[in-house]
PLY file of the C-alpha trace (Angstrom):
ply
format ascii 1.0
element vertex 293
property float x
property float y
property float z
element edge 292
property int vertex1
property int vertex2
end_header
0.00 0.00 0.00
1.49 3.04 -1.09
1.01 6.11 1.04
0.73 9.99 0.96
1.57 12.37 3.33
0.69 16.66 2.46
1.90 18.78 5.49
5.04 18.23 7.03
4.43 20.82 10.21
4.85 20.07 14.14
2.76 17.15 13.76
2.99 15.56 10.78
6.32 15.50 10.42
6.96 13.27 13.44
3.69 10.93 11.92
5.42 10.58 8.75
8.48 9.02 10.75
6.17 6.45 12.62
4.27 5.80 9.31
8.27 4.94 7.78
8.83 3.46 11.11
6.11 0.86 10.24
7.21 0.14 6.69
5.21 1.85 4.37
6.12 3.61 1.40
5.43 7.21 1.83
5.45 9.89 -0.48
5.65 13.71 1.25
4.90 17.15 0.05
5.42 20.10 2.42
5.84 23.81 1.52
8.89 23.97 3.99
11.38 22.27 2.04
14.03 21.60 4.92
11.07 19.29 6.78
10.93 17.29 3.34
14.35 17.20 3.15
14.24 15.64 6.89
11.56 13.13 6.13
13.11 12.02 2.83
16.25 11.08 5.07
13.98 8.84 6.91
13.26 6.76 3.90
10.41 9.01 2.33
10.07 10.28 -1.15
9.52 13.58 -2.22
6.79 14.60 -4.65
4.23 16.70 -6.03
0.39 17.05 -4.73
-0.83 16.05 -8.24
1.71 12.92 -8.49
0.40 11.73 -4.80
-3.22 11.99 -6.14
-2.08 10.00 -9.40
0.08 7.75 -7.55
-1.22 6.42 -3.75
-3.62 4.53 -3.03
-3.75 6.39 0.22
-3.74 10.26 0.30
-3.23 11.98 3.82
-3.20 15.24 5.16
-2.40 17.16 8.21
-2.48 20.89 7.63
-3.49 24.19 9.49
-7.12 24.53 8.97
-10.47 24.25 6.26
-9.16 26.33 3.64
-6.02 24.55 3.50
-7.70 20.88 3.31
-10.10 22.14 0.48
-7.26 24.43 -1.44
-5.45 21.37 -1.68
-8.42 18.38 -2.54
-10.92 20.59 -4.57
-9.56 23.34 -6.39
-9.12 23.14 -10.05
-6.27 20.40 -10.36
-6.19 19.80 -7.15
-5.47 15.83 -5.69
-8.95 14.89 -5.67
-8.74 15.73 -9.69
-6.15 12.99 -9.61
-7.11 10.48 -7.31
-8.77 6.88 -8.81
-11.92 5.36 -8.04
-11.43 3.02 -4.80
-8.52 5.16 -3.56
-9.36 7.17 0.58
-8.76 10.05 1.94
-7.82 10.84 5.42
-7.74 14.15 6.51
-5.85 14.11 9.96
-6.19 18.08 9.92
-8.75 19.54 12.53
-10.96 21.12 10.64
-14.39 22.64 11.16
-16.75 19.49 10.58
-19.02 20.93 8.02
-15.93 21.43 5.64
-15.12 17.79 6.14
-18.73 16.59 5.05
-18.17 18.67 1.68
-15.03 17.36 1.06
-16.41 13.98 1.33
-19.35 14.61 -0.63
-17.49 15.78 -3.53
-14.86 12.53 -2.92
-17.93 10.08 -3.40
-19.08 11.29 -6.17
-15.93 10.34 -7.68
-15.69 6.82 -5.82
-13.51 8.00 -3.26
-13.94 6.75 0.34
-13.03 9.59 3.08
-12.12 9.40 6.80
-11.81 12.55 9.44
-9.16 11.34 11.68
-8.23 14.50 14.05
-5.79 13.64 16.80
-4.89 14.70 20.43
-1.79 14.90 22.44
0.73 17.91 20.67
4.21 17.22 19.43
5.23 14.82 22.06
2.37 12.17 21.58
3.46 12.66 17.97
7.32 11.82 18.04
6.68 8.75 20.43
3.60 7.80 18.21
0.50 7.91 20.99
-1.32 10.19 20.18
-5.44 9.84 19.85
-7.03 9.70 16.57
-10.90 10.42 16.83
-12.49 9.39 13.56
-15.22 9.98 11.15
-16.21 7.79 8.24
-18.38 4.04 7.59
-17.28 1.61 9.87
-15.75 -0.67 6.70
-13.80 1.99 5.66
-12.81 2.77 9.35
-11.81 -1.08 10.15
-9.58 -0.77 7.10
-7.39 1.47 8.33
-7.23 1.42 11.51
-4.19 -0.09 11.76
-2.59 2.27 9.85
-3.71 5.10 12.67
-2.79 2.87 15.10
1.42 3.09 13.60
1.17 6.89 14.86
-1.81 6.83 17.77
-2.29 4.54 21.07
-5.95 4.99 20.93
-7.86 5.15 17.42
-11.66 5.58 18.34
-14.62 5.56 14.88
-16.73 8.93 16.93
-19.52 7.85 13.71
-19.81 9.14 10.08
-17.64 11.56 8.35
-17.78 15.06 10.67
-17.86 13.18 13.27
-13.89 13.19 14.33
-13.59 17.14 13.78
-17.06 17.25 15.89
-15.21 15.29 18.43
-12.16 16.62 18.02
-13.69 20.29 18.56
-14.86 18.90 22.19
-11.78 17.89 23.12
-10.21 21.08 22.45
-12.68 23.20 24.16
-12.06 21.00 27.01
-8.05 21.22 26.79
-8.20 25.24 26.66
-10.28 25.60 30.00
-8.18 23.02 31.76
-5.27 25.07 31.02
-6.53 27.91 32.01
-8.20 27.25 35.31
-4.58 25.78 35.34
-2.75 28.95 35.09
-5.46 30.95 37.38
-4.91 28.15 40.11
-1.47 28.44 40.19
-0.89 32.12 39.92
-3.61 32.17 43.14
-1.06 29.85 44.60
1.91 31.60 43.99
0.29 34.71 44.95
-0.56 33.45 48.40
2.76 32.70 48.83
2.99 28.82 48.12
5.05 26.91 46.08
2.90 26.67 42.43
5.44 23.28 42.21
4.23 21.77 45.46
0.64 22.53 44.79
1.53 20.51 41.49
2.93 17.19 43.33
-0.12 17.86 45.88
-3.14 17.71 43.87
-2.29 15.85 40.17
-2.70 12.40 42.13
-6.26 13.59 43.12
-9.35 14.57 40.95
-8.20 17.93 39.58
-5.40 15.67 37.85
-5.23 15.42 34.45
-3.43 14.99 31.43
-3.63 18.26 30.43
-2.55 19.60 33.84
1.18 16.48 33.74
1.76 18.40 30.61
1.60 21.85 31.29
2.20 22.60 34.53
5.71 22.31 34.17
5.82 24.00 31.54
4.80 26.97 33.18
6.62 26.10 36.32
9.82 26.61 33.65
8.94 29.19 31.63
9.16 26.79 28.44
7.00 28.34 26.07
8.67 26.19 23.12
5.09 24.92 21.27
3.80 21.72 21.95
0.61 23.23 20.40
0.36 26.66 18.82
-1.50 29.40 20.78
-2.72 30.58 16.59
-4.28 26.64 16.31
-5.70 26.71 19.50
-7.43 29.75 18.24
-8.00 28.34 15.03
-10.10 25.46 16.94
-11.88 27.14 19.07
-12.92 29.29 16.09
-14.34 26.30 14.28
-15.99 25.28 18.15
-17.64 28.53 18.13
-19.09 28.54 14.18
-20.47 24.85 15.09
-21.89 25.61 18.51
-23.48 28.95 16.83
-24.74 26.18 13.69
-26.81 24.18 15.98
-27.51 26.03 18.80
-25.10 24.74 21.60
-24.19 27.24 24.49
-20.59 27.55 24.85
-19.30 30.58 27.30
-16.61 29.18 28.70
-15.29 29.02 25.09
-16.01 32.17 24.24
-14.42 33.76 27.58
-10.73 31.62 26.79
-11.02 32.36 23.21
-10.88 36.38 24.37
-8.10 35.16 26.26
-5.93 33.40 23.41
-6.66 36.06 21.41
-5.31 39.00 23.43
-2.41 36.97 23.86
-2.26 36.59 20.24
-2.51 40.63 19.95
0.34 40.40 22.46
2.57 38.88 20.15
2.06 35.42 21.71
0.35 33.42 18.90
3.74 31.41 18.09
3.89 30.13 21.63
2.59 27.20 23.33
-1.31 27.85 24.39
0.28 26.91 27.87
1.35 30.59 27.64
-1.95 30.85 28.94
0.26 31.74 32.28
1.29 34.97 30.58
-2.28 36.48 30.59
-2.50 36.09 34.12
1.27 37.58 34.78
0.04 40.64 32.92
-2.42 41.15 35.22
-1.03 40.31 38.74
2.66 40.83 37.68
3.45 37.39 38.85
5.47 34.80 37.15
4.92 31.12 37.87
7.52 29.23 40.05
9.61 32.50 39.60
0 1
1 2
2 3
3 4
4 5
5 6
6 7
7 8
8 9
9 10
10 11
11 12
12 13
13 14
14 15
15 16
16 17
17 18
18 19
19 20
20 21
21 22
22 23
23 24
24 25
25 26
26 27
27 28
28 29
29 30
30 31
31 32
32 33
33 34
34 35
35 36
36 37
37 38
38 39
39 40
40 41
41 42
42 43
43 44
44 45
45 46
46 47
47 48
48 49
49 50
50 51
51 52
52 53
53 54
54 55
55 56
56 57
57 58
58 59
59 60
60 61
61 62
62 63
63 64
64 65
65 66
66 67
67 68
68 69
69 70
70 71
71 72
72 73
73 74
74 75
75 76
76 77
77 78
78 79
79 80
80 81
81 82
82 83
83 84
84 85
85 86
86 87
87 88
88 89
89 90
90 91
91 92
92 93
93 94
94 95
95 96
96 97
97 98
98 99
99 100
100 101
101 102
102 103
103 104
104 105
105 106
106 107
107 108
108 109
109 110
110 111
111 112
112 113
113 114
114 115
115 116
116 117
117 118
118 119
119 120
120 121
121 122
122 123
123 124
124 125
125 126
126 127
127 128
128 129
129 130
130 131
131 132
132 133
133 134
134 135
135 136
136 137
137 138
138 139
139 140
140 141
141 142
142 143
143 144
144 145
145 146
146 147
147 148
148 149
149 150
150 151
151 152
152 153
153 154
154 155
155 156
156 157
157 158
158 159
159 160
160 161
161 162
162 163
163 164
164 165
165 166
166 167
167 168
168 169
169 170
170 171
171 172
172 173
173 174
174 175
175 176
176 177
177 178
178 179
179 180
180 181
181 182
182 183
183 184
184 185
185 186
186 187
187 188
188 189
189 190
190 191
191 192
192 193
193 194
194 195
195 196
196 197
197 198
198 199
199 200
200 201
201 202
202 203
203 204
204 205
205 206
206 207
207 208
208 209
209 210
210 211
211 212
212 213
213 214
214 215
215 216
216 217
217 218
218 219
219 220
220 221
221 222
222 223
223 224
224 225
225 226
226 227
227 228
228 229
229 230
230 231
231 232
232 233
233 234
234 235
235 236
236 237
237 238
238 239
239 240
240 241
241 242
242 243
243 244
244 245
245 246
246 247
247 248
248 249
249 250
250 251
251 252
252 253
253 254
254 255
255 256
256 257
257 258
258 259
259 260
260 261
261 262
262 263
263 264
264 265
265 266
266 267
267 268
268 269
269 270
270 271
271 272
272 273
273 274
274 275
275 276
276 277
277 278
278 279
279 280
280 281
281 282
282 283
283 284
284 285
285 286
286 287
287 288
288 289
289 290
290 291
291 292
């Protein structure tokens, strides 16, 4: 099975290793030329969008947003244009779910199975090859491949038909940006009152305020390390696409709304490059107070 990769960014360069990793033959395309160059050291090979469409029997993608996804499927010569009958798409991208259902209507009329395969866990899930693929798409396509996820993801979950990953996807995100803020308010309260934000850490992540979220971030604002796991821009990018689908069908969603303010001044701030831990910095503005410093 021959396999192609477009977008070669934090995440998907680290998938395409794992997908090598595994054994399949993988042909990349990436605007960035030095993280082709990288992959194609790891036993990829470069090429074009139009000779992956012509050429794999598998077409993926993992790029920035909807726009991207559709500039590169459905525009005029675009890989869909070159794709066969009984070829699939999976879109690994998360995208606003109602873009995902046109791309996928468009790919059936032409014979062309799709999945929505969104993942969770940032860079680090991505270079050890855990992360968690929530997926949209029939269950026969879904079985086909999901052994394929699995090579990059620990847990690869069908969330129902196509839309459904990016639907799910938008959840999780939504609930990843409020942990990590009530994350940074808790600590800067701690610090503030004069305790150590690292000791409240070790205290309470064995307990029911634990989480995922807070093993990963914490320390990073403990440190300072505002290298990006996940972009502060994508975050906002997500929670975008949470807000246009909870507006769509009539969901209430204020907590969003009040930490997509927040990602977005700090975006204004110059901040969008940073990890959306960096969350911490919003509250340091305010109180003047620097976590664990």
């Amino acid at each position: 099975m021959k396999l192609g990769l477009i977008g070669l960014g934090i995440m998907g360069k680290p998938m395409a290793k794992n997908l090598l990793k595994a054994g399949y033959e993988l042909l990349v395309n990436d605007r960035n030329e030095a993280n082709v160059a990288e992959v194609v050291a790891a036993g990829a090979t470069a090429a074009t969008q139009p000779e992956i469409g012509d050429t794999c029997d598998v077409v993926m993608t993992m790029l920035p947003n909807s726009p991207q996804v559709k500039e590169v499927m459905l525009t005029p010569g675009g890989v869909a244009e070159h794709m066969r009958p009984g070829t699939t798409f999976i879109d690994m991208s998360s995208i606003n779910p109602v873009a995902s259902k046109e791309i996928a209507a468009v790919l059936e009329a032409k014979g062309i199975d799709m999945l929505d395969a969104p993942v969770s866990g940032g860079e680090p899930k991505a270079i050890d090859g855990t992360l968690s693929f929530m997926v949209g798409g029939k269950q026969e396509v879904f079985d086909k491949y999901k052994d394929l996820l699995g090579c990059m993801g620990a847990s690869v979950v069908r969330c129902g038909d196509v839309g459904a990953g990016n639907t799910t996807k938008l959840a999780n995100q939504i609930i990843v940006a409020c942990n990590i803020q009530a994350l940074a308010e808790a600590l800067t309260l701690a610090q503030k009152a004069g305790v150590d934000p690292q000791l409240v850490f070790e205290a309470i992540k064995g307990g029911l305020a634990g989480s995922t979220v807070m093993n990963a971030k914490a320390p990073m604002m403990i440190a300072g390390d505002e290298k990006p796991g996940f972009k502060i821009d994508l975050h906002i990018k997500d929670l975008n696409n949470a807000l246009d689908c909870a507006h769509a069908i009539g969901a209430p969603v204020p907590m969003t709304a009040e930490v997509q303010e927040v990602l977005q001044w700090l975006h204004n701030n110059g901040e969008g490059q940073h990890d959306h831990s960096c969350i911490a910095h919003y509250y340091e503005k305010l109180t003047g107070i620097q976590i664990g410093r």
